[in-house]
C-alpha positions as CSV (number, residue, x, y, z in Angstrom):
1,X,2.4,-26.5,15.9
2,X,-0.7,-24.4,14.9
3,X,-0.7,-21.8,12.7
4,X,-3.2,-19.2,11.7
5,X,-2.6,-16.6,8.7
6,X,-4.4,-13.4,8.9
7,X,-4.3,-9.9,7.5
8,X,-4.1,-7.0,10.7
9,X,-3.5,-3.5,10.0
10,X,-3.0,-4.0,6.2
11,X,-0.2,-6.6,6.7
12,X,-1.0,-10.0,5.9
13,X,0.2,-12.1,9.5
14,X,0.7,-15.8,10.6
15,X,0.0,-16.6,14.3
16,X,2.1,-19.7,15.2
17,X,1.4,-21.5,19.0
18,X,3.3,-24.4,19.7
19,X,-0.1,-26.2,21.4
20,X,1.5,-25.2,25.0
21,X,2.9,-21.5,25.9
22,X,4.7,-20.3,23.3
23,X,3.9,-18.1,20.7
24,X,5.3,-16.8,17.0
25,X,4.1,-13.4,15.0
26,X,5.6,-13.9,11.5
27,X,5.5,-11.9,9.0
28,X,6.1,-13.1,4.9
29,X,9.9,-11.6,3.5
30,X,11.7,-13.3,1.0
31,X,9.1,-16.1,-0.1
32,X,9.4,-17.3,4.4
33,X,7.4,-16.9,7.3
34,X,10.0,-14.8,9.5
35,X,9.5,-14.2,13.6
36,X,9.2,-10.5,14.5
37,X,7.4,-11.3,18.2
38,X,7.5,-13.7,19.8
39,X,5.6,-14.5,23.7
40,X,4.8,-16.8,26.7
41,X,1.4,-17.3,27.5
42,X,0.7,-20.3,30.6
43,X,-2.7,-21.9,31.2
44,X,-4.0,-21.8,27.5
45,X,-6.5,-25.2,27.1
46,X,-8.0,-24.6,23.7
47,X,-7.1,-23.0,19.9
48,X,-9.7,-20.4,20.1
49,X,-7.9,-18.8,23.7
50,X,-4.8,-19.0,22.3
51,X,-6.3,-17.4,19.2
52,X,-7.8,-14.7,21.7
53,X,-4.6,-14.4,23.0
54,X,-2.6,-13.6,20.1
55,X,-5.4,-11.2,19.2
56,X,-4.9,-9.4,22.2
57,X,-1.0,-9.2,22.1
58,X,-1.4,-7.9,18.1
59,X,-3.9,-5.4,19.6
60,X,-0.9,-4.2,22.0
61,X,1.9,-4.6,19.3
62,X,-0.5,-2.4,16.7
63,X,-2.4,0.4,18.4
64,X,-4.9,1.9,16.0
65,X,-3.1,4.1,13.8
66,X,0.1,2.6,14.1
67,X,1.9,1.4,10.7
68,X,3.3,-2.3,11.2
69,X,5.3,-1.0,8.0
70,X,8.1,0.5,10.8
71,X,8.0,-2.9,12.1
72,X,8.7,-5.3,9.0
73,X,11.0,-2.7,7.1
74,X,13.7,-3.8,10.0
75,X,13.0,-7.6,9.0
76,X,13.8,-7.1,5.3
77,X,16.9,-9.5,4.4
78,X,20.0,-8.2,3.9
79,X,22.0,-9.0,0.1
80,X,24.5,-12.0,1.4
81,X,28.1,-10.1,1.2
82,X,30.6,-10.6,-0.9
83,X,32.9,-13.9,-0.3
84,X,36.2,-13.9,0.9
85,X,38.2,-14.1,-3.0
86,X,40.6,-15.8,-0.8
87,X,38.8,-19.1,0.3
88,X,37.4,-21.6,-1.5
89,X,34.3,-21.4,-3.0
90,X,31.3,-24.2,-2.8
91,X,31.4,-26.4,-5.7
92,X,34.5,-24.7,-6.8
93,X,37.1,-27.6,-7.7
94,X,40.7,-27.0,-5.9
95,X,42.1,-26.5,-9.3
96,X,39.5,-23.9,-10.3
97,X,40.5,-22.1,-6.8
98,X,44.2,-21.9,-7.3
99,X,44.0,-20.8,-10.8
100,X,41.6,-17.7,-9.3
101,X,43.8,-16.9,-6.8
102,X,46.6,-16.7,-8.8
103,X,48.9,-19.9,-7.4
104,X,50.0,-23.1,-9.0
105,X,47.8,-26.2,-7.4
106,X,50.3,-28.9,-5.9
107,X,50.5,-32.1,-8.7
């Protein structure tokens, strides 16, 4: 894998190519690099046309004037929900689980 990291249209951008067709735009959410577009590109010999490539397909994705912002806000990682209070938790002992749900554990 190759990756290049780049700031286009205000938004700071890694470029990831696989070294044969495929490609990954990633953007940073949460302390990751997260896919938001990804494309096939066949016949690509060197970094810098896969480079040009990407370049082009960003070019596409971001016309001049248009905010990547509309983009990334539907990547932003959603709070985990709540867990079931009726199955065990990780790390949570059987006896600790029986005592929050309310039951005696089997001796």
């Amino acid at each position: 894998m190759k990756h290049w990291e780049l700031e286009h249209a205000g938004e700071l951008i890694r470029i990831e190519w696989n070294e044969a067709a495929t490609f990954n735009l990633q953007t940073p959410i949460g302390g990751q690099w997260v896919d938001y577009h990804c494309f096939t590109c066949y016949g690509i010999e060197t970094d810098q046309e896969a480079l040009e490539h990407a370049f082009e397909v960003l070019a596409q994705l971001f016309p001049e004037g248009c905010n990547p912002d509309s983009i990334f806000a539907e990547l932003e990682p959603q709070p985990e929900p709540a867990p079931e209070p009726y199955l065990q938790q990780p790390n949570e002992t059987r006896t600790e689980y029986c005592t929050r749900i309310g039951i005696a554990p089997h001796t």
